[in-house]
PATI-800230 format. One record per residue (C-alpha): residue number from 0; residue in one letter; chain; x, y, z. Coordinates in nm, 3 decimals. Layout:
residues N
 sekol filum marpa      xx      yy      zz
   NUM     A     A       X       Y       Z
...
***
This chain:
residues 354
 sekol filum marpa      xx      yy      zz
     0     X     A -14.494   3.090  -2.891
     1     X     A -14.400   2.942  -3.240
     2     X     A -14.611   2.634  -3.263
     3     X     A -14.398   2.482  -3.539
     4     X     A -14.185   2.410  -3.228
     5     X     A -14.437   2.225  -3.003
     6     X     A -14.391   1.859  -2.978
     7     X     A -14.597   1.640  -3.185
     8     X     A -14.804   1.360  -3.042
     9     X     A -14.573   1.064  -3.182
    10     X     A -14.304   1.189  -3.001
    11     X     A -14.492   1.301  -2.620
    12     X     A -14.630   0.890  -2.661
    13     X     A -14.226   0.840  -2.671
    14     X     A -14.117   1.035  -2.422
    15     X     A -14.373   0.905  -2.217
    16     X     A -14.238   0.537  -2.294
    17     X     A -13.881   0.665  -2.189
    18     X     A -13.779   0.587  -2.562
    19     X     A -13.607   0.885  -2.597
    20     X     A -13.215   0.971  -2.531
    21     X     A -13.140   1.145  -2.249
    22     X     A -13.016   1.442  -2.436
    23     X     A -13.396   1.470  -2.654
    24     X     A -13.547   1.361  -2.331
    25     X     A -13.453   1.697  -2.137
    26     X     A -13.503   1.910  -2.455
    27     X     A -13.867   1.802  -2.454
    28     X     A -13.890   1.837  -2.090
    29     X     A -13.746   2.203  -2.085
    30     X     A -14.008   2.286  -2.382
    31     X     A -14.295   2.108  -2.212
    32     X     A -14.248   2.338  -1.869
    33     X     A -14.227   2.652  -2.098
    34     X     A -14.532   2.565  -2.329
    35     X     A -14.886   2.575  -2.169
    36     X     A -15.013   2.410  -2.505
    37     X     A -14.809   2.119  -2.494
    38     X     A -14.799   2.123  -2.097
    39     X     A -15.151   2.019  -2.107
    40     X     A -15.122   1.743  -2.387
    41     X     A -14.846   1.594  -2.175
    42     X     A -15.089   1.550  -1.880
    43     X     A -15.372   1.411  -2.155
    44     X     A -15.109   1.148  -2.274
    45     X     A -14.966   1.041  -1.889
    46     X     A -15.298   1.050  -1.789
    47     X     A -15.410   0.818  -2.083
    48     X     A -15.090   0.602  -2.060
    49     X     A -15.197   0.486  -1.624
    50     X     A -15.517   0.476  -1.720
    51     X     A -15.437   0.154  -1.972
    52     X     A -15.196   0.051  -1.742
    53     X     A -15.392   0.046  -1.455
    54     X     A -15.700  -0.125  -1.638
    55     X     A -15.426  -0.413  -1.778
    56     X     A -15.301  -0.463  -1.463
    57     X     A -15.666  -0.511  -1.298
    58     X     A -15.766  -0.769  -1.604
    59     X     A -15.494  -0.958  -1.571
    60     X     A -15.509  -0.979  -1.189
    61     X     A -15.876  -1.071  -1.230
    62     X     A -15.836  -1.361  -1.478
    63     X     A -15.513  -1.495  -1.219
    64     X     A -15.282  -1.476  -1.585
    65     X     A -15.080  -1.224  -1.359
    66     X     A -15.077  -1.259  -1.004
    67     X     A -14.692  -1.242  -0.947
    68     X     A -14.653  -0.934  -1.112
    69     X     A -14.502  -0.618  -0.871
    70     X     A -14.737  -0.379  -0.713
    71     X     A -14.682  -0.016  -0.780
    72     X     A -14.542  -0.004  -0.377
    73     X     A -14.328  -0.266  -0.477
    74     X     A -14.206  -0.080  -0.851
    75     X     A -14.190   0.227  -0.603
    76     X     A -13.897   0.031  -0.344
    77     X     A -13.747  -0.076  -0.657
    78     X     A -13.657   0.225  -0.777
    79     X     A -13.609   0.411  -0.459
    80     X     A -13.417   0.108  -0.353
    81     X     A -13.587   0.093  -0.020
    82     X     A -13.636  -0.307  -0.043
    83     X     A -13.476  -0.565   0.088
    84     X     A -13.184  -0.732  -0.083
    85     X     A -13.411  -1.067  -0.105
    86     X     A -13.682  -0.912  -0.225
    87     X     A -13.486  -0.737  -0.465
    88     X     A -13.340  -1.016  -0.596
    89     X     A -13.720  -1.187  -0.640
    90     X     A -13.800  -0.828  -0.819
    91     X     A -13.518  -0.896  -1.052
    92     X     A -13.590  -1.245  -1.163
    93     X     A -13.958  -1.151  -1.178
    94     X     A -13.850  -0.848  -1.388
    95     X     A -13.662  -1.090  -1.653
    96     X     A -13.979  -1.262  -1.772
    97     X     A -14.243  -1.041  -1.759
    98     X     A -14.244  -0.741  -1.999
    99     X     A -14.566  -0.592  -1.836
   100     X     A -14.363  -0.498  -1.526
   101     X     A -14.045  -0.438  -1.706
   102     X     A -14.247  -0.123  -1.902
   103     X     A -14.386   0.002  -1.517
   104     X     A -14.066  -0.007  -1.426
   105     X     A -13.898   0.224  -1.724
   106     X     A -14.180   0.452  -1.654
   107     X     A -14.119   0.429  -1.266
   108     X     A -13.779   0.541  -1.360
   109     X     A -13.907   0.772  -1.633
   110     X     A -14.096   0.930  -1.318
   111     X     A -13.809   0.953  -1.115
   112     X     A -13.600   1.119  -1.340
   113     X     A -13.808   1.369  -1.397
   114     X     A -13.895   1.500  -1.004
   115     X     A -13.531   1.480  -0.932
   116     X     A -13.310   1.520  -1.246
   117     X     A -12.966   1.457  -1.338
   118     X     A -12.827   1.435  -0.964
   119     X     A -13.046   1.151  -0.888
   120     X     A -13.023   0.916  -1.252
   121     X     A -12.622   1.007  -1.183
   122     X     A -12.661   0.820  -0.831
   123     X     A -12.850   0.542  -0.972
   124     X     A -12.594   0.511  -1.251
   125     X     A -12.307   0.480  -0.988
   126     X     A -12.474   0.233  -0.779
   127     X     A -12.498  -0.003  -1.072
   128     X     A -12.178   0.043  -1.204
   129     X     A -11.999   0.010  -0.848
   130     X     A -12.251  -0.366  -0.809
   131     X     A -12.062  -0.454  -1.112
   132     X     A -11.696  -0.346  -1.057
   133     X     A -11.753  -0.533  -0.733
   134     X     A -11.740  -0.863  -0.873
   135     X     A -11.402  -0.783  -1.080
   136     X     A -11.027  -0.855  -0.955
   137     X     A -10.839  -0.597  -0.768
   138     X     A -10.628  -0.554  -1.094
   139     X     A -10.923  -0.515  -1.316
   140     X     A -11.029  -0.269  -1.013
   141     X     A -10.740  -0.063  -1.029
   142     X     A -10.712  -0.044  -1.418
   143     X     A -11.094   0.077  -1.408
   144     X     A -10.985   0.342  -1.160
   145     X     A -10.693   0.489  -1.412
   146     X     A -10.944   0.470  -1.685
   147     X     A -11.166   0.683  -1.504
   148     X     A -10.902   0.917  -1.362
   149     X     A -11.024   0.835  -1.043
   150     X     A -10.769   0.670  -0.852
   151     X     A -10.793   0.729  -0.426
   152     X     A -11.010   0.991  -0.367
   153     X     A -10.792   1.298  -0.322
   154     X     A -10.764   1.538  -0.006
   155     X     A -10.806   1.250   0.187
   156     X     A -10.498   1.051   0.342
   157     X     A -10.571   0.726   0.445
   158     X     A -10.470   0.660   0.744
   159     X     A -10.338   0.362   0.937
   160     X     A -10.505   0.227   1.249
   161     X     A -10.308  -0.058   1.478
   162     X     A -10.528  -0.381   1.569
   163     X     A -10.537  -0.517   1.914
   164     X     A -10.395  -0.860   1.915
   165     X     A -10.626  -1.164   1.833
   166     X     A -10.521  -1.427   2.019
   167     X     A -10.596  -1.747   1.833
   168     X     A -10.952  -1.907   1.946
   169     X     A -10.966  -2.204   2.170
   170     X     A -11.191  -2.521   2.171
   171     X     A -11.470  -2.423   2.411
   172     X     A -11.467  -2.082   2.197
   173     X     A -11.540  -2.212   1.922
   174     X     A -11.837  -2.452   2.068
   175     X     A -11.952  -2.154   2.234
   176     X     A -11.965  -1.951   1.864
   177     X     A -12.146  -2.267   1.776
   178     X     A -12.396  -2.322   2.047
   179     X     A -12.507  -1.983   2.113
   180     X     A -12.445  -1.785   1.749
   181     X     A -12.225  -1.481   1.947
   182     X     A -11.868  -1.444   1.899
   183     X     A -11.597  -1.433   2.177
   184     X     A -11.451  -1.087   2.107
   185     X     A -11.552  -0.858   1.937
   186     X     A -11.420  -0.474   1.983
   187     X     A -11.415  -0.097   1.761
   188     X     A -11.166   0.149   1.610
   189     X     A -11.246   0.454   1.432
   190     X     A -11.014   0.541   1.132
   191     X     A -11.034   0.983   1.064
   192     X     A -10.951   0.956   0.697
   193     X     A -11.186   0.879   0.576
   194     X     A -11.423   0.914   0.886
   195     X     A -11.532   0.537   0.936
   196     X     A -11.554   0.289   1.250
   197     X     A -11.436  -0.043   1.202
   198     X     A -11.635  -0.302   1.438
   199     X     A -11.400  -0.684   1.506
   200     X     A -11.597  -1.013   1.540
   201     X     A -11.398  -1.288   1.580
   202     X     A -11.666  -1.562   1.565
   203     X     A -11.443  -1.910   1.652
   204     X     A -11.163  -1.883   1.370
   205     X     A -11.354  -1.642   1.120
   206     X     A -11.284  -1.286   1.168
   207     X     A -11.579  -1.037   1.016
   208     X     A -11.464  -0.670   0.952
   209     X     A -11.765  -0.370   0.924
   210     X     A -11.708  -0.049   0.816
   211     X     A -11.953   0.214   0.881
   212     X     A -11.935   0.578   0.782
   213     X     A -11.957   0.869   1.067
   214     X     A -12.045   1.126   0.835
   215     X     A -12.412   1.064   0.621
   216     X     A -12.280   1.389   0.385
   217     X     A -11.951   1.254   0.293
   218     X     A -11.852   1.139  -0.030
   219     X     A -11.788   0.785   0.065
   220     X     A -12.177   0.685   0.101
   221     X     A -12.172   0.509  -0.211
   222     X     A -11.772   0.358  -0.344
   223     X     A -11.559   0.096  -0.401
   224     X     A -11.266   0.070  -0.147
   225     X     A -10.971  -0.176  -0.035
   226     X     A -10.966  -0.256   0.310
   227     X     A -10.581  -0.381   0.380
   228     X     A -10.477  -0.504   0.682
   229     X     A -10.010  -0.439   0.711
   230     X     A  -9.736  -0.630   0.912
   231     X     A  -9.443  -0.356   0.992
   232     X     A  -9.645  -0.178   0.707
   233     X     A  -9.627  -0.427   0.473
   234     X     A  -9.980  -0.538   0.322
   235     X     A -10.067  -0.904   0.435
   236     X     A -10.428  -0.911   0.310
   237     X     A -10.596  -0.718   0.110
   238     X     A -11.010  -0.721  -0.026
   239     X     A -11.195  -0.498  -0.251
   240     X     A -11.527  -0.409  -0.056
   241     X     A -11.836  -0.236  -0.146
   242     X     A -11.962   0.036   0.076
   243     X     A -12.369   0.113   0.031
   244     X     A -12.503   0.337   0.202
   245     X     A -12.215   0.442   0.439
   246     X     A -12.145  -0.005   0.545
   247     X     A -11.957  -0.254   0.416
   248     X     A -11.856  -0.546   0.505
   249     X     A -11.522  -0.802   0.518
   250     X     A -11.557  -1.217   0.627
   251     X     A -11.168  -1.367   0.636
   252     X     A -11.232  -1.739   0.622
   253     X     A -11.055  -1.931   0.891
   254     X     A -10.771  -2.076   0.675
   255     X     A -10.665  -1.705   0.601
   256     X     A -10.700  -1.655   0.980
   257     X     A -10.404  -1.848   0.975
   258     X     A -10.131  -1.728   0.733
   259     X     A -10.199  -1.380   0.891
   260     X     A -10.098  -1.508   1.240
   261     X     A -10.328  -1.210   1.420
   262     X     A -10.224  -1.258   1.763
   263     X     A  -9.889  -1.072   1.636
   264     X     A  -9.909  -0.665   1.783
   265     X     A  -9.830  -0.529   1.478
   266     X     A -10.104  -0.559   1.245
   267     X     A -10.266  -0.257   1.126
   268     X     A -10.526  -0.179   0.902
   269     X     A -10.590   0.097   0.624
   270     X     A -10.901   0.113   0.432
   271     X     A -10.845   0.358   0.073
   272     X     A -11.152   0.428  -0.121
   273     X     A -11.102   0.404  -0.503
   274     X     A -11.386   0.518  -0.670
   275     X     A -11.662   0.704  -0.549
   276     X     A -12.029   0.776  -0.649
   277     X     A -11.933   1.134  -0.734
   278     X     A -11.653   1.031  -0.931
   279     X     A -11.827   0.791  -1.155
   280     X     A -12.041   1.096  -1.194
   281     X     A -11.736   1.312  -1.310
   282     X     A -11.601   1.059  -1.527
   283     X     A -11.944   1.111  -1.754
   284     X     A -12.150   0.850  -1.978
   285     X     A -11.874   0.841  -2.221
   286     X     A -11.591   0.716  -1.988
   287     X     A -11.835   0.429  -1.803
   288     X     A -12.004   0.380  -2.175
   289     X     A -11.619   0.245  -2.280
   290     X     A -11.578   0.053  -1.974
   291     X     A -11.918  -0.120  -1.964
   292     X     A -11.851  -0.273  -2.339
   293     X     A -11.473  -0.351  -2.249
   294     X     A -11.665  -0.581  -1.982
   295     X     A -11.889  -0.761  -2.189
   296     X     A -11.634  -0.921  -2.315
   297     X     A -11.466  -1.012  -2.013
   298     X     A -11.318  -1.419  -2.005
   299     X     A -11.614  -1.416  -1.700
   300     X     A -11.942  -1.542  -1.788
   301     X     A -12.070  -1.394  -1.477
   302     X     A -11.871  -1.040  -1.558
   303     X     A -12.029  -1.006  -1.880
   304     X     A -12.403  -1.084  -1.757
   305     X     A -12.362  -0.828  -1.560
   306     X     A -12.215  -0.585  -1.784
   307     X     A -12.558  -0.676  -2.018
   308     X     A -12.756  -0.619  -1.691
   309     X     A -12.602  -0.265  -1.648
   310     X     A -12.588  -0.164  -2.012
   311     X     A -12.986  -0.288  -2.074
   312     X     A -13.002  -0.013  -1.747
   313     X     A -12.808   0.306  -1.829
   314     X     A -12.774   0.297  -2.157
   315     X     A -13.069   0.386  -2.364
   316     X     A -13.113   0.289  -2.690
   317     X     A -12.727   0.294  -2.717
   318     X     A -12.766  -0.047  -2.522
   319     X     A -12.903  -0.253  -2.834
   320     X     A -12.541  -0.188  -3.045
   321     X     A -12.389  -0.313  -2.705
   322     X     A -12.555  -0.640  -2.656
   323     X     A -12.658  -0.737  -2.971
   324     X     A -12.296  -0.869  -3.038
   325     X     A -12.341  -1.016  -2.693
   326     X     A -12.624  -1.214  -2.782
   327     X     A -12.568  -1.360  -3.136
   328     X     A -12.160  -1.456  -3.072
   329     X     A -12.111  -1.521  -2.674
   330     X     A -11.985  -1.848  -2.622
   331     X     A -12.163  -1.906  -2.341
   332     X     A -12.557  -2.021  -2.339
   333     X     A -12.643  -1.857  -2.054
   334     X     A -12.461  -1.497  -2.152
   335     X     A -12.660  -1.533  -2.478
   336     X     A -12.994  -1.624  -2.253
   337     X     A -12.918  -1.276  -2.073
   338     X     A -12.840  -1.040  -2.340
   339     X     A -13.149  -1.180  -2.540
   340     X     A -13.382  -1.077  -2.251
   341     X     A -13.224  -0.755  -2.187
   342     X     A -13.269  -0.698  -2.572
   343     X     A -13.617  -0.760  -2.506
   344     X     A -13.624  -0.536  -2.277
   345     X     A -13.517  -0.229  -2.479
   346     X     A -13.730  -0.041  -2.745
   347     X     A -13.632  -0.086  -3.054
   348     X     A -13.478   0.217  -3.301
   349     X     A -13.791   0.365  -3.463
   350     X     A -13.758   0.497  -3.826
   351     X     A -13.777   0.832  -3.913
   352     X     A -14.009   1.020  -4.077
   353     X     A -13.926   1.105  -4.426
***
């Protein structure tokens, strides 16, 4: 093999930092598995890079300076996304301030990508763009779809399912919701397209809606969807919901209870996924790449914290051109607080070599 090829060491110390693209990244990757040469100077410099790690970790953990930080178990449920949604959360804010477990976590991910490849970074992608479009207006949600191409998924008619009537609850239901935490009806439907079964808990005047998918295979594991519910086939109400992992979930608050009138026998209810996992997939870095910096400037404060939280992610180094602007000119504090730490968070461009 032509050695002038083989990687030098500069640039296995940055692959093994994950400050690479993704494009470089793979290139290196494919050579790495074809050379034995630099196949065993790869394993020297991982090897090398835990071996520091591991030692910082212990020193710090020893003189108490650290004692917060994430175990590798924990980095581990992080990525996999096996933890709880509290913990989680505590990950994240832990994550924000401490750059020690911010780098285990890029080479976590690093680590990741490598044993499973493009399908799972693509899933990982989707998930954090579908947390974000989440939090967006059913308009915004529908002009994201047409800018992906996405629209309803297609081949799949949504169908329309009729509710039982609700009749309207009654005094000792309600104390009874209160007293005892268990609602006084509850009852299931199963929609065919797309496969799910809807489960009704009528808990005193609040009416919670789950979805859960029959089929663990389908497409719909991981999307966006509206969840309608139609008077003579007109839509009444209508809410964006998230499905993960096959569920999702609908609370309509008492006073909407109301204005739908749900003892009626003609409400029905259609659920239409908009944008899938595997779409977001289709659509490619370049169409979610657009998207993401449309959002940062969103009039939201909260939109555009998380639009720095999911560039800083899935970006690479293209992330710094994307928040810096973020950072230095957002009117708001705490937007500016956000896209500084996610800067931080993000190696910087190195020079090259002359």
């Amino acid at each position: 093999m032509d050695k002038r090829n083989c990687i030098s060491d500069s640039d296995l110390g940055r692959l093994c930092e994950g400050d690479l693209p993704v494009e470089q990244k793979l290139a290196m990757q494919e050579h790495i598995h074809a050379c034995p040469d630099c196949k065993a100077r790869w394993d020297e410099v991982c090897a090398g890079s835990r071996y520091v790690e591991d030692m910082l970790f212990k020193a710090a953990a020893e003189s108490g300076a650290q004692q917060e930080c994430l175990s590798d178990e924990q980095l581990r449920a992080f990525v996999e996304q096996t933890m709880s949604q509290a913990d989680r959360q505590k990950a994240q804010e832990h994550l924000a301030g401490c750059s020690r477990c911010s780098d285990a976590l890029v080479h976590r991910f690093t680590q990741a990508y490598e044993q499973e490849g493009d399908s799972w970074w693509s899933e990982y992608v989707a998930e954090q763009l579908l947390g974000l479009f989440k939090r967006l207006s059913d308009k915004e949600i529908d002009e994201v779809a047409c800018e992906l191409n996405a629209g309803t998924v297609s081949g799949s008619p949504t169908e329309t399912i009729k509710l039982p009537a609700f009749e309207p609850a009654e005094k000792k239901a309600q104390r009874l919701a209160a007293d005892t935490g268990e609602g006084f009806a509850s009852q299931k439907l199963y929609q065919y397209e797309p496969p799910f079964e809807f489960e009704f808990s009528q808990f005193g005047e609040q009416l919670t809606i789950t979805a859960q998918l029959q089929e663990t295979t389908a497409a719909y594991q991981n999307c966006l969807a509206r969840l309608e519910l139609l008077e003579q086939e007109k839509p009444c109400f209508s809410r964006t919901i998230l499905i993960q992992q096959g569920r999702g979930r609908c609370i309509i608050q008492p006073d909407e209870i109301k204005g739908l009138q749900l003892e009626k026998t003609d409400i029905s209810l259609r659920l239409s996924p908009l944008i899938t996992a595997e779409q977001l997939d289709e659509a490619g870095s370049e169409a979610y790449t657009a998207i993401l910096s449309n959002l940062s400037q969103h009039d939201s404060p909260e939109i555009r914290c998380g639009a720095v939280e999911v560039i800083a992610r899935i970006c690479g180094l293209q992330a710094r051109s994307l928040i810096e602007p973020v950072a230095q000119k957002d009117p708001d504090e705490s937007v500016r607080t956000a896209a500084g730490k996610a800067l931080g968070r993000i190696p910087s461009p190195r020079p090259e070599k002359s």
